[in-house]
N, C-alpha and C positions, 0 to 999 in steps of 0.2 A: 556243639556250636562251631561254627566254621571261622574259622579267622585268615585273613589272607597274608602275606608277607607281607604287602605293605604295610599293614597296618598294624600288624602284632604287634609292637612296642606299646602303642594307645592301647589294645584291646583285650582284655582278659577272656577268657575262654574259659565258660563255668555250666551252659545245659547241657543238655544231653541226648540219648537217643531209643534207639526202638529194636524190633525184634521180625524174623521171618515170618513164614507163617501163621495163622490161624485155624489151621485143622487143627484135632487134639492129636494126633501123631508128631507133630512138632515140637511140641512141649512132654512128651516122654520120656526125652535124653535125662530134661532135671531129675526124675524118679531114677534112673537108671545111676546116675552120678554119685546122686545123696544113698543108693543103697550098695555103692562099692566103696565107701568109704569106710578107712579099718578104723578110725578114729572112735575113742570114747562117746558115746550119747547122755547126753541130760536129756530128759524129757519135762516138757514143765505143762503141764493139763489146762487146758480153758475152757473154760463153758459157753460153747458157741450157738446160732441157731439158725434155722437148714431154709430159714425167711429171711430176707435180705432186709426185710421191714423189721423186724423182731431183734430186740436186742439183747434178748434174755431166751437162753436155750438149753437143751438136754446132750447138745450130739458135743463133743470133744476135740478139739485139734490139738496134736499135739504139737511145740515147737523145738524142733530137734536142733542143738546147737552141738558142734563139735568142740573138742578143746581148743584152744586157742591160737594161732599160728604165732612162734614166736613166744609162746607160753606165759603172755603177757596177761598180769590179771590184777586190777585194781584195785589199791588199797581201801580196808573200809573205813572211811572217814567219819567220825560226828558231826553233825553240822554244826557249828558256829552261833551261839544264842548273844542278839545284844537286846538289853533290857535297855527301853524308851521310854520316859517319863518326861509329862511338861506341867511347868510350872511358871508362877509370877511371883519370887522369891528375887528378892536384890540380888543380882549379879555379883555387886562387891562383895557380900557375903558366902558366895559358894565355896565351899572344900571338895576337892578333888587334885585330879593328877594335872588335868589341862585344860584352860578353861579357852575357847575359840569366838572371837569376835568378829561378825562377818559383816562387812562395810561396803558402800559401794566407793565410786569415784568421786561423787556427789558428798561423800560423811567425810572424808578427807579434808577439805575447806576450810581456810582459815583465816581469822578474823584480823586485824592491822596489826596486833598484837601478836601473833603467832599462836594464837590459841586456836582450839578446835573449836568450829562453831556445835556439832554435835555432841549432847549431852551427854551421851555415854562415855564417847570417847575424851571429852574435857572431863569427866570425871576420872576416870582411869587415870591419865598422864597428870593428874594432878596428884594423886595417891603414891603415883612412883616417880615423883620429881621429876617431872616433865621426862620420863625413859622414852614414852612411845613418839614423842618431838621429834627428838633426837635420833630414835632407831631410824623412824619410817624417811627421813632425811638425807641420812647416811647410804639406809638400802635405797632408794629413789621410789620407795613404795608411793605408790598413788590410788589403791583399790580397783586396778586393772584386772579383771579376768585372770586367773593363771597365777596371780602374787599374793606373798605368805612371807610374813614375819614373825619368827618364833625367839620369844624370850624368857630366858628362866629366871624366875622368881624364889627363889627360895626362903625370902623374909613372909610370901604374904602364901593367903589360906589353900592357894593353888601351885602346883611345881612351875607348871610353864603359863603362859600366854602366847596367843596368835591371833594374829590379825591376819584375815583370809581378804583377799578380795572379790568382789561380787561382779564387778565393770562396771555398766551404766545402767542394764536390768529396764529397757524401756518398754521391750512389747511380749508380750503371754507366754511364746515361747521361751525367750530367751529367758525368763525370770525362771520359769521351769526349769532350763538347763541351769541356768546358774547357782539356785538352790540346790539340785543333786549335785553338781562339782562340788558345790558348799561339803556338804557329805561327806564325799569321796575323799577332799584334801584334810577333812579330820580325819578320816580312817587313816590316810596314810602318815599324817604328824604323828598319831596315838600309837602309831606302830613304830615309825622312828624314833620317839620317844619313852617306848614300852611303857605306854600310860595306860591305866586299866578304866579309870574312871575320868569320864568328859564332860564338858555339859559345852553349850553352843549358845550366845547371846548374839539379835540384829542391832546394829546401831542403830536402823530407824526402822520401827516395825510401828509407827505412828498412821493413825489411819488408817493401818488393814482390815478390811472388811474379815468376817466371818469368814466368811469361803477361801479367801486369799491367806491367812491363817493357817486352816486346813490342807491345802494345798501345799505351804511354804512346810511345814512341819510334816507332809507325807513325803516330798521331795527331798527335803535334810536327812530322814531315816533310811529311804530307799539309795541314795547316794551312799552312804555311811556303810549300810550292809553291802552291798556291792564295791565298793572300795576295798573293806575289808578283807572280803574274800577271795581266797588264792585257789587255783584247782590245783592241788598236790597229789590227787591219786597214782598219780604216775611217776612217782619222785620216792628215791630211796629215803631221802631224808626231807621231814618236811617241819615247819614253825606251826602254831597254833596262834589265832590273830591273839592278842590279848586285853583290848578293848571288850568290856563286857557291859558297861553303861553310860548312855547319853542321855543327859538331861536338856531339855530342848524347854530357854527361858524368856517366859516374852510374848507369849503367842498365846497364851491364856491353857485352862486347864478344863477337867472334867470329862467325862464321859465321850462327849464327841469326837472329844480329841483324840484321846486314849482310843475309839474305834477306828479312826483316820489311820491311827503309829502301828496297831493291829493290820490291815488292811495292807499296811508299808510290807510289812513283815510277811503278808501272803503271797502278795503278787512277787514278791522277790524269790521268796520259797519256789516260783513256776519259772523266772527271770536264771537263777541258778542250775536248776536243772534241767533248763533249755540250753545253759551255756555247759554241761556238762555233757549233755548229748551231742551236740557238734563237736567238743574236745577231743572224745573218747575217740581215737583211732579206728579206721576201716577194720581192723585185724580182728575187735575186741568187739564193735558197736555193728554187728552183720544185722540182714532183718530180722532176721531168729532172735538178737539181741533184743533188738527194738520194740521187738513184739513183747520180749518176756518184761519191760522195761515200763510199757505202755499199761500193762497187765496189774503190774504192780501197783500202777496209780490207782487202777478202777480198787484193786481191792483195798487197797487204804482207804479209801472214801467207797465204801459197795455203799452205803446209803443212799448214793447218789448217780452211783457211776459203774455199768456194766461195761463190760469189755467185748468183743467179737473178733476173731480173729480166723480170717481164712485163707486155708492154705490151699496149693495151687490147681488140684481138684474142685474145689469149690468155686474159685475164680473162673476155671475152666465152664460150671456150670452157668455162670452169670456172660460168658462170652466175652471176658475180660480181655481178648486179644492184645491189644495196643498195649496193655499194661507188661504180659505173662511175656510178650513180644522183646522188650526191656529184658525182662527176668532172666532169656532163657539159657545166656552163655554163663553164669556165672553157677558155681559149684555148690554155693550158698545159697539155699531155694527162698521162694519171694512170701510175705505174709502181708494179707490186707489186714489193715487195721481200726479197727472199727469202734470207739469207746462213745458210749452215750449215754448222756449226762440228764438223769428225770429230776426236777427239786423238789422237797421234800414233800411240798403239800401236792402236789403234781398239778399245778396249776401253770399252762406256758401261754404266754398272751403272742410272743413269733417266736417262731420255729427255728433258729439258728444254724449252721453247719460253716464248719471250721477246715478247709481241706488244705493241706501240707505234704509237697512233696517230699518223698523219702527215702533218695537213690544213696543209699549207704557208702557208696565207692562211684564215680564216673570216671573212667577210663577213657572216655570218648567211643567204644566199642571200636569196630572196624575202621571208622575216622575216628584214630585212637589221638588223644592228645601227646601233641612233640613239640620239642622245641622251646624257646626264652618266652614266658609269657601265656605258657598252655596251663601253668597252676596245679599240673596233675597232682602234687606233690601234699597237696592242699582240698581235693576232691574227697575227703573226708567229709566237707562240709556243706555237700549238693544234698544235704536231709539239713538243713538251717528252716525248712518249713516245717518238717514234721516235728522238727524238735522249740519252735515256738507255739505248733499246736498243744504238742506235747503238756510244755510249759504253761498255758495257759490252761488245759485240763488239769494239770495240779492243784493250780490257784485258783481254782473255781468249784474245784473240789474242796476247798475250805472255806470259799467265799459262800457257795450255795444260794448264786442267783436263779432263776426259772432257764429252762431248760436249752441245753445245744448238742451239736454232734459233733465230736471230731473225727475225722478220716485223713488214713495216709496210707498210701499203697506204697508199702516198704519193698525194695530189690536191692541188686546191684546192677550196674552197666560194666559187663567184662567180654573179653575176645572170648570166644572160642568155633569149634564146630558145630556145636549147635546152636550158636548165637545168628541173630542177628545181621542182614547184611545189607548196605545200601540198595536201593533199587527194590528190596522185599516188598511188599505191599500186606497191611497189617490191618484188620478188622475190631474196630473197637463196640462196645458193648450196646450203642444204640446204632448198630448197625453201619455205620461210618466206615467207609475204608482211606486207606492210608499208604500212597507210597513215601517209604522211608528214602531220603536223599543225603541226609546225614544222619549216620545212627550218635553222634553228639548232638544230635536235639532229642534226646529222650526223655527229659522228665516232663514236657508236656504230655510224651503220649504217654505217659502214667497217670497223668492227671488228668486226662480224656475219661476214661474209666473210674479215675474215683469222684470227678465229677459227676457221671450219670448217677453211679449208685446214690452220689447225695441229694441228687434230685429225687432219687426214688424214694427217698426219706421224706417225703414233703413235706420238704422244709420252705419258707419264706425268705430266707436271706442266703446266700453262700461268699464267706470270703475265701479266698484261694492264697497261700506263701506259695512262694519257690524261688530258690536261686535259678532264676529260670535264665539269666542272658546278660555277655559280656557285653551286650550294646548297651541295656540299662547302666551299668556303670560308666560307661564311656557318655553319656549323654547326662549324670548326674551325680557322677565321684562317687565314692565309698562313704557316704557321710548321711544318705539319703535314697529310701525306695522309693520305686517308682510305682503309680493305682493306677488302673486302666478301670472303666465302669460305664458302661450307657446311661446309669441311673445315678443322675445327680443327685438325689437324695441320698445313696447311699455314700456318695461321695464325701459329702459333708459328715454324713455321724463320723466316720475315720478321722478325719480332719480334725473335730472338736475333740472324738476320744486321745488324738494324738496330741493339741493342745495343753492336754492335762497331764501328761505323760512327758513329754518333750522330745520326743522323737520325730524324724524326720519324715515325711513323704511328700510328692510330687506329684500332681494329673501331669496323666501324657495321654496324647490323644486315640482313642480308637477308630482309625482312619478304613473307612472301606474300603476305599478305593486301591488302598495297598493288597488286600485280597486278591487281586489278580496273578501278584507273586504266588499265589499258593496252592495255583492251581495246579492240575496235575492231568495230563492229557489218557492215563490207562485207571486212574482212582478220583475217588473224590475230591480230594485234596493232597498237596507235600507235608510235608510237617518242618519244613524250612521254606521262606521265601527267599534267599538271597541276602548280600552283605548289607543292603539297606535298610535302617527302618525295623532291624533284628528285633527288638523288644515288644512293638507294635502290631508284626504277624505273627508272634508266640501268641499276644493278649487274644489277636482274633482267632489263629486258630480254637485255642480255650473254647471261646464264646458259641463255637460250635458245639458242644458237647453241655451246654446247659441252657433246658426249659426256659423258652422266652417267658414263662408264668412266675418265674424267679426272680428276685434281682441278686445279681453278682458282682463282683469286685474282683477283678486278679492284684496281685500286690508281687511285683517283682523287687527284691529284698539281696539279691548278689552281689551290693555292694557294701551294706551296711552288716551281714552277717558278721563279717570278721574283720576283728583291728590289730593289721600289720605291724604297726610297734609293740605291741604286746604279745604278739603272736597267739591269739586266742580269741574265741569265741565272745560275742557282744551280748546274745541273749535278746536281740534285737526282736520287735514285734510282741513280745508275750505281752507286758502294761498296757501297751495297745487293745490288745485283744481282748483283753479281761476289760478294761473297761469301758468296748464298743461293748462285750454282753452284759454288761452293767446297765448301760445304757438304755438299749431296747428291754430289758427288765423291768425298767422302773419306766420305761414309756405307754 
């Protein structure tokens, strides 16, 4: 993606680019590269199949990874188990390490007398001689978003007390976020604390419907695990959280629930390991990696979920140009990846497909990124798509709703002599040509090609991730992805799946008339239209490359991937994802 001087302070600089050629002489250097290398070989076997349709096969690819640059190799971690139980047991009487009372601004309120008009909390402050009066006075607590009072107790059946605040909690969303903050700020008390045992009571949980319930208590667990967890693989020295149970009081109990605090616990398991695939450094996470990584999912769920993975001979045979084009500088060769998901009775009422881009490292190619605000430093995380598909093929591999496909055409975008050069002109798979004008908008033209193939799945729906463009962020912060869709219907399931989840996105417009930018007077199309309107002619270009018989969604996600104060990976789009194929499952 092209950024100009003026404006590089506003603009981050995060797509990508493309590749020369599409004769298969072009793409022979990669074979020539990968067989002078004197490095070690893993070989890891997959069971691929030689029909692009067929997701179950006899013929073999192997994926050949070198040792490591840097000989960096990540620790093997356990994952982190917290046991969720809900119950309708007196608060006053719980025993544990810390017990957390989450209020809004509204439970705060007090009566001419200085009492608390809500019952929980005039109960409590009456138990500890008006303490929580007093404290919440002192701090200027008012149940604002963001504030947390913590008080130890040591006379009564719990070590600490906290009062979290919730804010005002007025509309769907925001309740959503507010309840996983709820989470999150006990994960992190019980860790500053080193509380092992928690439970979480609402001051007003009066009048919640079933569903709202439901909701509140999948949002308190999904917060709380995600809070909890640290990515330490890469740390000589690392903590183990120490929080191992939340009892969640107030919200009623049985069966449903317990599947709700299950279900927390899944989609987190896809949530994590989407944030651990963006983490992992270019060095260690190549597409050889990603492929072996991807591989892994299908066979811990093979009930469900075969794998396909094709390497660049086989690409070559599907005319994968635009994509292999991407591939061709970098010394680590490209793997399409292919995992599809049949459930168990094989029954699917729509055909789903999941496409994620999965440029391992972007360099900007030939327009290499430079300079204050190019992020190169941080291009580790231009696979934030492949790694929420990823993510959400985990969790769906446990969930086991009716059937989807995910695809990601894994590379790199790097300099070299066989790479890639502006002005190339590149042939994607349904015949499409391509002059490249900046080889930093490449992960569309990856996604040209993995888009046909998922048409050739036919499939019924296709949503599309990628950190596909600095102008998405500059028009919507880091806080929120941007959906491009001609099809309002599908507009809206994202919309409601996201409702439930609490994550951000945004319609922005799919403007034809901007097409004109994208023309290209010796090819069919640029694969950049100019500084204008950037995120608008990535969407259209896309829309070229999928079956008007389909409906599609692009989902530009470059801002909300990754959170700068943490410096790490958000895991952004997986809950989504999972429960837009929830959704159509049960439709």
């Amino acid at each position: 993606m092209v950024v100009s001087a003026a404006v590089i302070a506003s603009r981050i600089s995060i797509c990508s680019s493309c590749h020369p050629s599409t004769s298969t002489a072009a793409f022979h250097p990669i074979s020539r590269l990968i067989q002078r290398r004197s490095a070690s070989i893993l070989r890891i076997s997959i069971f691929t199949s030689s029909s692009p349709r067929n997701c179950v096969g006899a013929r073999r690819t192997a994926v050949r990874m070198a040792h490591t640059l840097g000989l960096t190799k990540p620790n093997s971690i356990d994952a982190h188990q917290i046991c969720f139980s809900a119950s309708e047991i007196n608060f006053a009487e719980w025993k544990g390490d810390f017990l957390a009372v989450a209020v809004s601004e509204k439970d705060m309120s007090k009566d001419s007398d200085s009492k608390f008009e809500n019952s929980i909390l005039n109960k409590l402050d009456d138990q500890l001689g008006g303490m929580l009066t007093e404290a919440s006075s002192e701090e200027d607590f008012t149940g604002k978003s963001g504030q947390s009072i913590i008080l130890r107790l040591p006379s009564m059946g719990f070590r600490r007390l906290g009062l979290i605040g919730l804010g005002q909690c007025s509309t769907s969303p925001s309740v959503t976020s507010a309840y996983r903050n709820l989470g999150e700020a006990i994960a992190l008390a019980t860790k500053a604390s080193q509380s092992s045992k928690a439970a979480v009571v609402l001051a007003s949980s009066d009048g919640f419907s079933l569903e709202s319930k439901l909701n509140t208590a999948y949002s308190v667990a999904s917060g709380t695990i995600l809070g909890a967890y640290e990515d330490t693989r890469f740390k000589s020295d690392s903590k183990k959280p120490l929080l191992q149970s939340l009892d969640i009081i107030g919200l009623g109990s049985g069966p449903e629930l317990e599947q709700k605090l299950k279900y927390a616990t899944d989609v987190c398991t896809g949530v994590i390991f989407g944030k651990e695939l963006v983490n992992a450094p270019a060095n260690v996470l190549t597409p050889g990696a990603l492929a072996e990584e991807a591989s892994k999912v299908a066979k811990a769920y093979s009930d469900v979920l075969t794998a396909r993975i094709l390497d660049v001979n086989q690409c070559e045979e599907l005319k994968m140009g635009s994509y292999l084009a991407v591939a061709a500088a970098s010394a680590n060769p490209p793997y399409f990846i292919h995992l599809c998901y049949k459930p168990p009775g094989g029954n699917v009422k729509t055909k789903l497909a999941i496409v994620g881009k999965g440029v391992t490292f972007d360099s900007g190619g030939y327009n290499i990124k430079a300079g204050a605000g190019s992020l190169i430093e941080l291009m580790k995380f231009d696979m934030g798509g492949s790694a929420a598909t990823f993510g959400a093929a985990k969790a769906i591999g446990q969930i086991k709703p009716p059937g989807v496909h995910f695809i990601v055409a894994a590379c790199e975008n790097m300099i070299s002599g066989t790479g890639m050069r502006p002005g190339d002109i590149v042939t994607a798979s349904n015949g499409k040509t391509i002059e490249v004008n900046n080889t930093d908008a490449e992960g569309r033209l990856t996604l040209a090609d993995a888009l046909v193939y998922a048409c050739d799945q036919d499939v019924d729906k296709i949503v599309d991730l990628a950190t596909l463009t600095g102008a998405c962020v500059v028009a919507l912060g880091n806080n929120m992805a941007g959906i491009f869709s001609p099809n309002d219907a599908l507009i809206k399931e994202i919309q409601e799946a996201s409702e439930v989840t609490g994550e951000k996105f945004w319609r922005l417009p799919l403007e034809e008339s901007y097409w004109e930018n994208m023309k290209s007077g010796v090819a069919d199309m640029l694969n950049t239209g100019g500084r204008y309107g950037g995120s608008i002619t990535a969407a259209l270009f896309l829309k070229q490359f999928v079956d008007k018989k389909v409906q599609w969604m692009h989902i530009d996600m470059a801002g909300p991937i990754w959170n700068d104060k943490k410096r790490a990976a958000t895991g952004f789009a997986v809950s989504t994802l999972v429960e837009w194929v929830l959704k159509n499952s049960s439709s």
